[in-house]
N, C-alpha and C positions, 0 to 999 in steps of 0.2 A: 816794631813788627808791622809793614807796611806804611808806602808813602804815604798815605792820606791823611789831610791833617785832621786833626778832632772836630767835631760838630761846634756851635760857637755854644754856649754856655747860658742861659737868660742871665739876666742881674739878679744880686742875692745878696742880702743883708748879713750883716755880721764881716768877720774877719775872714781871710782869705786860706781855702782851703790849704793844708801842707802838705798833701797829696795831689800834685795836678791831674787831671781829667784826662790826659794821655798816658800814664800808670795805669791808672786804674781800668781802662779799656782795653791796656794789652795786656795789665796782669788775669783779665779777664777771660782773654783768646788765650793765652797759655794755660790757665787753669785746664779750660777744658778740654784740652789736647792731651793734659796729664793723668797721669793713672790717682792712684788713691792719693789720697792728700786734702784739704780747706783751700779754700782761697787764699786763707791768710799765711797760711806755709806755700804756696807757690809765686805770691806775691813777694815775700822777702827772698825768694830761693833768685827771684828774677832782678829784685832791687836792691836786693842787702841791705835791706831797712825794714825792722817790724814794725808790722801793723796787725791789729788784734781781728778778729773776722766781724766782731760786732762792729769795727768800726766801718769795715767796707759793708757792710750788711747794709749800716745806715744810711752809706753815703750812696750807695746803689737805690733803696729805696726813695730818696730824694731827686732823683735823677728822672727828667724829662723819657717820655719814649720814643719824641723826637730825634734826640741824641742817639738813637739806635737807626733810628729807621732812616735820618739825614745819613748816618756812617755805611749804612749799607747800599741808598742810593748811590756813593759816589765811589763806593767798594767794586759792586756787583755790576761788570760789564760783558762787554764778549768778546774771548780771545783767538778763538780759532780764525785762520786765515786760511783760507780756500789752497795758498801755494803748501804750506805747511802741515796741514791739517785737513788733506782730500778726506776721512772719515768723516768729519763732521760736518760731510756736506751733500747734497745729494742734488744733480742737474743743477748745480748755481746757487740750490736755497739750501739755508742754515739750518740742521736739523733743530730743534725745540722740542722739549717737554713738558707738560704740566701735570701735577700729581701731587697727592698731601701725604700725608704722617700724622701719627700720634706721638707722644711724647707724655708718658708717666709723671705724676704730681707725685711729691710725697706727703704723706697724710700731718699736716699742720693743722693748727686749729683754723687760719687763716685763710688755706686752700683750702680747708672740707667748710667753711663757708661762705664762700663765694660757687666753688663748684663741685656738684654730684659726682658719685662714683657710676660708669655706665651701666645697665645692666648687658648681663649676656647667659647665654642659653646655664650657667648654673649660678644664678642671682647676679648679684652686686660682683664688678668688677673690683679687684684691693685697691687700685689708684686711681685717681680720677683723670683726666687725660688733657691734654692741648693740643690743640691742631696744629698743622703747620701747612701749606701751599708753598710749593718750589717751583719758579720757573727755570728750567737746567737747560745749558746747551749742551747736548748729547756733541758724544766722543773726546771731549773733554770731561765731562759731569763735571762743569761747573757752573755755578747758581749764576742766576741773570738778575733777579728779584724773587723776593719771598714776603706772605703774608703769615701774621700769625695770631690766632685767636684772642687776643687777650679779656676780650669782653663776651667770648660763647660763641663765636659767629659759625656759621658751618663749613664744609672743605667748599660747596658748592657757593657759598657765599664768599671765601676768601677768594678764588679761580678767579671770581667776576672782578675782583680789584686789582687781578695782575693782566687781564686780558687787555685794558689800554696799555701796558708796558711792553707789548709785543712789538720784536724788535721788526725792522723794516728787511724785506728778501729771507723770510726764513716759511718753513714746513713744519706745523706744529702738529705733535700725535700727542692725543688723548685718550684715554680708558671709556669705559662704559657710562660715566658716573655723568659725563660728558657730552655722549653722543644723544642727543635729544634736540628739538627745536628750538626749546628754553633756552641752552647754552647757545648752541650752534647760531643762531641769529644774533645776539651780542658779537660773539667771535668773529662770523661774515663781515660784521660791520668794520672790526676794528681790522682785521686783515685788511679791510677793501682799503683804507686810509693810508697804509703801509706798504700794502703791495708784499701782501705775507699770502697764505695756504695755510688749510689746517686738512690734518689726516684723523678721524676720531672713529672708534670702534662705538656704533649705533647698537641702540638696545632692541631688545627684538617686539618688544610692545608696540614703537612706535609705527605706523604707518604713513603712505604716502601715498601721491598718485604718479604713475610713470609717463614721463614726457618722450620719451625717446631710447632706443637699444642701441648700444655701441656697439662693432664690431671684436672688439676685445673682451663682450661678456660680460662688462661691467652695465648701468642702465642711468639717466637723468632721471632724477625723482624732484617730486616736487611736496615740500610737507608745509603744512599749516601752522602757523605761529600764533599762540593764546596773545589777546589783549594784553598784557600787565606785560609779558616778554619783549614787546616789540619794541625794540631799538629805535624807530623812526613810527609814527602813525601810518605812513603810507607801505609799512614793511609788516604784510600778513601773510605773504608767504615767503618759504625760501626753496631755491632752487641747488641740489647737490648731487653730486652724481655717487651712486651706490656700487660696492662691489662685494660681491658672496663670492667666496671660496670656502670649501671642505679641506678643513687643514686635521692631520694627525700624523701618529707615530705606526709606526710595526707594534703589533698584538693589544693597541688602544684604540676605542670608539674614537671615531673621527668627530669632529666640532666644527660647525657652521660660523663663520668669519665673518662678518656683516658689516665695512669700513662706510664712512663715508666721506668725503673730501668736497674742497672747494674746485679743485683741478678737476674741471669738464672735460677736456684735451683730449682724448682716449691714446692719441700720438705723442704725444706730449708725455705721460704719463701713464705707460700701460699697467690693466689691473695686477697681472701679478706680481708686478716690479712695486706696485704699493704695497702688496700682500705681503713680497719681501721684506718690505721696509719698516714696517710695523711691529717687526718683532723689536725692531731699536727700540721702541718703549720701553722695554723692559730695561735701557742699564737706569733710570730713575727707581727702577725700586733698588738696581745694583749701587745705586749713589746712597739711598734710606738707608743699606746695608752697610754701608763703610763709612758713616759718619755716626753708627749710630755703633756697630761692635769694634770701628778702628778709631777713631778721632775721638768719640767721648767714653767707649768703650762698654756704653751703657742709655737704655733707653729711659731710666728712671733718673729726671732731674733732682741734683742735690737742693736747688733753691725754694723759700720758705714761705713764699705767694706768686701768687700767679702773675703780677707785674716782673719780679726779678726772673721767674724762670723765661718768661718773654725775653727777657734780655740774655738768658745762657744761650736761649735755642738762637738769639739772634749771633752770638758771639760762637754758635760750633756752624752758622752758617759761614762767618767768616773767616773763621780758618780753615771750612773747607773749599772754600775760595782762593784762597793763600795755598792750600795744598795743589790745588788745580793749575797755577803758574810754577808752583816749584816740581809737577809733572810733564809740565810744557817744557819748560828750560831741560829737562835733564832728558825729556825725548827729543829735543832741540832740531825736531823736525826731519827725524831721521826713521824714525821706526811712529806708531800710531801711540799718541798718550795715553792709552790705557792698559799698555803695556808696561807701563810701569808701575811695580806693586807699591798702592800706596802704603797698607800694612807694613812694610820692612822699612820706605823711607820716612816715615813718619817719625822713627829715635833720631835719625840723622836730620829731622828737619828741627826736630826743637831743639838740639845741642845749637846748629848755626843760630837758631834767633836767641836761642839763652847768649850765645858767646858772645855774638854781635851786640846786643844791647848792653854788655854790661863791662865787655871791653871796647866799646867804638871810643871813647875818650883818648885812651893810648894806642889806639892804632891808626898806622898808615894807610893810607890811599891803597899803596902795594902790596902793605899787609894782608890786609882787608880781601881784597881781588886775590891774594895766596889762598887763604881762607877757602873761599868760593867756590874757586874751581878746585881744592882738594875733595870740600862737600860734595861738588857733584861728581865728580871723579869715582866716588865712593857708591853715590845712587846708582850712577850708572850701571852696576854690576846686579841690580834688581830688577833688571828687563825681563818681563818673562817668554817665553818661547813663543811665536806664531803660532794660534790656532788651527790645528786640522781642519779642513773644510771652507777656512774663511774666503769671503768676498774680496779679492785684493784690490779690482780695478773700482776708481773711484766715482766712474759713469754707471756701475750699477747697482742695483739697493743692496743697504746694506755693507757698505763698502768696508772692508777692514774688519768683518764681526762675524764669526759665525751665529746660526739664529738657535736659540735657545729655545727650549720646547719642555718646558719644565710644567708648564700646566696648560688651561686652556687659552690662557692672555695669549701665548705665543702661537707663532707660524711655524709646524711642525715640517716631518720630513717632503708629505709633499700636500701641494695645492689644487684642488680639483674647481675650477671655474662651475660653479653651476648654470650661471644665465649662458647665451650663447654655446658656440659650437665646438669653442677652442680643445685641443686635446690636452691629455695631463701634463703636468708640467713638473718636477722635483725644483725642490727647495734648497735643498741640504747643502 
C-alpha cells in the first residue's frame, strides 16, 4: 500500500523479526481505514497470517518515532498542478493551510499518566486529548507535513515546527490562533526564504500603527514584535497590510473580518478577492471532518499510550494522503477533486489495496491494470453534482467552492469594506 519504501530500521540485538516492518506499517494504514475490528484481525485479513495483538502491541511499542515521522516526510508531498488542478490555486500561488486537532486518549493506566484529562466548562473532560497540527494543500485536502504532540507541546507550538516546511510559491490562510505578531513574524520570515504569502485572520486585541491607505480599503500597518518572538535581532517590527470587511448572512448580525497578509500589492491582490478567499480555510476543518467520521470513523484512538497512538494519528494521516491521490486519479483532471465523495470511495478503496497486496504474486502486469481501471471506473460514478453558486473561473477567489458561512470563521453572503470608499460588494 504505497510506493515508499520503509524507513531504515536501527540495529537490534536478538533474532530477526518474522514480521517485517513493511506489514506491519501497512497492516497499520489498513487498520485504521477499517471499521470495528483489532489490529490483529485486520492484519491476518490483509496477510493471511496470524498474529496475536499483544504481539504487534509490542512490536509497535519498540519502534522508533523516527520510523513514522522519516515514512511521512517522504509520504507527504504536493500534488496539485496548476494545469489540472486550477482549484487549488489562486494568481499562481498554492493554496495552504495550517490548523490542528484533538484526538481522544482512551483511559489506560498508561495514558492517564503521562497525561490530564482537560478541563472544560463541566469539569474534567472523559479523555484526555493529543494534538495534532496539519499542513494541508487545500482543493485536494491533502496533508503536506504534520506535527503531533507526543510529549504535550501546544497546537501553537507544533505550527512553529511546520512553518520551515512551507512549500515554495504558495498562499498560506490561518485562523485566529495565528494572527498575532508572535506567529506572523516567524512565518514572514520563512515565506521571505521561499517566496510564499501568508493570509491569517488577526485577533482583534492586537494593535498597530498605520503606514499608509490603499485605494482598495484595505490599510499598511505596521505592528510591534516582543523580544523572545523575533526571528532575527534586527526584526522589531513587522510590516502587513490589513483588510476589515463586515461579512454576514440575511437575518444574522454581521461580523467584523480582520485578515492580515504579507501581499502589500493592493493590484496585485485586491481586498475583497482575499476576503473571498479565506473562506477556503474552512475545507481544513472539512479535511478534520473526513478523516476523523470517514477514514477512522472515530475521534477516540484505540491505542494504549500515548507513543503508539502518535503512531495511529500518524498512519490515519497517511491514508489520508493515499485517499487524496486516489481522488486525484479518479477526478483525473476533469471535474475539481473534491468532488469526489471520499465517504462512498473509501470501500472501493480498500477492496483494491486488500486485492492488490494479497493477490500481486499471481497476477499479471495486465491483470493488474484490468484491476485498476475497473476500480476506478466504479469511483467514478461517486462524482457529486457542481455546487450552486460556485466560483468556476480559476483567476478568481475561491475558485471551484462555493463559500460556506456556517459560523463566524466564514465569508458570509456579502462583504462591506469598512476602510475606504469602495461600494458593497456580494460574495455569494
Amino acid at each position: 500500500m504505497g510506493a515508499a519504501p520503509a524507513p531504515t530500521l536501527p540495529a537490534r540485538r536478538g533474532r530477526k523479526p518474522r514480521v517485517p516492518l513493511t506489514d506491519v506499517l501497512s497492516a497499520l494504514t489498513f487498520h485504521v481505514m477499517k471499521g470495528p475490528g483489532s489490529l490483529g484481525e485486520h492484519f491476518t485479513e490483509l496477510f493471511d497470517e496470524p498474529l496475536a495483538d499483544s504481539s504487534l502491541a509490542d512490536r509497535r511499542a519498540r519502534l522508533p518515532w523516527e520510523i513514522f515521522a522519516e515514512l511521512m516526510r517522504r509520504v507527504l508531498r504536493r500534488r496539485a498542478t496548476r494545469s489540472r488542478h486550477p482549484e487549488a490555486f489562486w494568481h499562481g500561488w498554492r493554496l495552504v493551510a495550517i490548523d490542528g486537532t484533538q484526538w481522544s486518549l482512551t483511559n489506560t493506566p498508561q495514558i492517564s499518566a503521562q497525561r490530564r484529562k482537560p478541563r472544560t466548562r463541566r469539569g474534567r473532560a472523559a479523555f484526555a486529548k493529543l494534538t495534532t497540527v496539519v499542513l494541508l494543500e487545500l482543493g485536494l485536502r491533502n496533508p503536506l507535513a504534520a506535527a503531533i504532540a507526543r510529549d504535550g507541546e501546544s497546537e501553537w507550538a507544533l505550527a512553529l515546527t511546520l512553518v520551515p516546511q512551507l512549500p515554495a510559491r504558495v498562499l498560506l490562510l490561518a485562523d485566529r490562533l495565528y494572527g498575532c505578531g508572535a506567529f506572523a513574524a516567524p512565518l514572514w520570515a520563512a515565506c521571505q526564504r521561499v517566496g510564499s504569502h501568508f493570509l491569517v485572520r488577526a485577533q482583534t486585541a492586537v494593535k498597530g500603527r498605520v503606514l499608509d491607505r490603499l485605494p482598495d480599503g484595505s490599510r499598511v500597518l505596521e505592528v510591534p514584535i516582543a523580544r523572545r518572538h523575533r526571528p532575527t535581532p534586527a526584526m522589531t517590527r513587522l510590516t502587513v497590510r490589513e483588510i476589515r470587511v463586515r461579512v454576514g448572512r440575511p437575518g444574522h448580525r454581521p461580523t467584523e473580518l480582520r485578515l492580515w497578509t504579507s501581499v502589500l500589492d493592493s493590484r496585485q491582490a485586491p481586498a475583497l478577492e482575499l476576503a473571498r478567499l479565506y473562506a477556503q480555510r474552512w475545507e481544513q476543518e472539512l479535511y478534520f471532518r473526513e478523516v476523523k467520521h470517514h477514514v477512522r470513523r472515530t475521534d477516540l484512538l484505540q491505542s494504549h499510550t500515548v507513543e503508539t497512538a502518535a503512531q495511529e494519528i500518524a498512519a490515519i494521516i497517511l491514508a489520508s494522503a493515499l485517499l487524496a491521490v486516489e481522488r486525484t486519479r479518479v477526478a483525473n483532471g476533469t471535474v475539481p477533486v473534491l468532488r469526489v465523495s471520499v465517504a462512498k470511495i473509501i470501500p472501493i478503496v480498500e477492496g483494491m489495496w486488500f486485492t492488490l497486496d494479497v493477490a500481486a504474486p499471481v497476477l499479471t502486469e495486465q491483470q493488474t491494470q484490468y484491476i485498476l481501471k475497473k476500480m476506478y471506473q466504479r469511483m467514478r460514478r461517486y462524482i457529486t453534482p457542481a455546487r450552486r453558486g460556485a466560483f468556476m473561473s480559476p483567476g478568481r477567489a475561491a475558485a471551484g467552492h462555493r463559500l460556506a458561512a456556517a459560523d463566524e470563521e466564514h465569508v458570509g453572503r456579502r462583504a462591506i469594506p469598512i476602510h475606504g470608499c469602495m461600494s458593497d460588494s456580494a460574495i455569494s
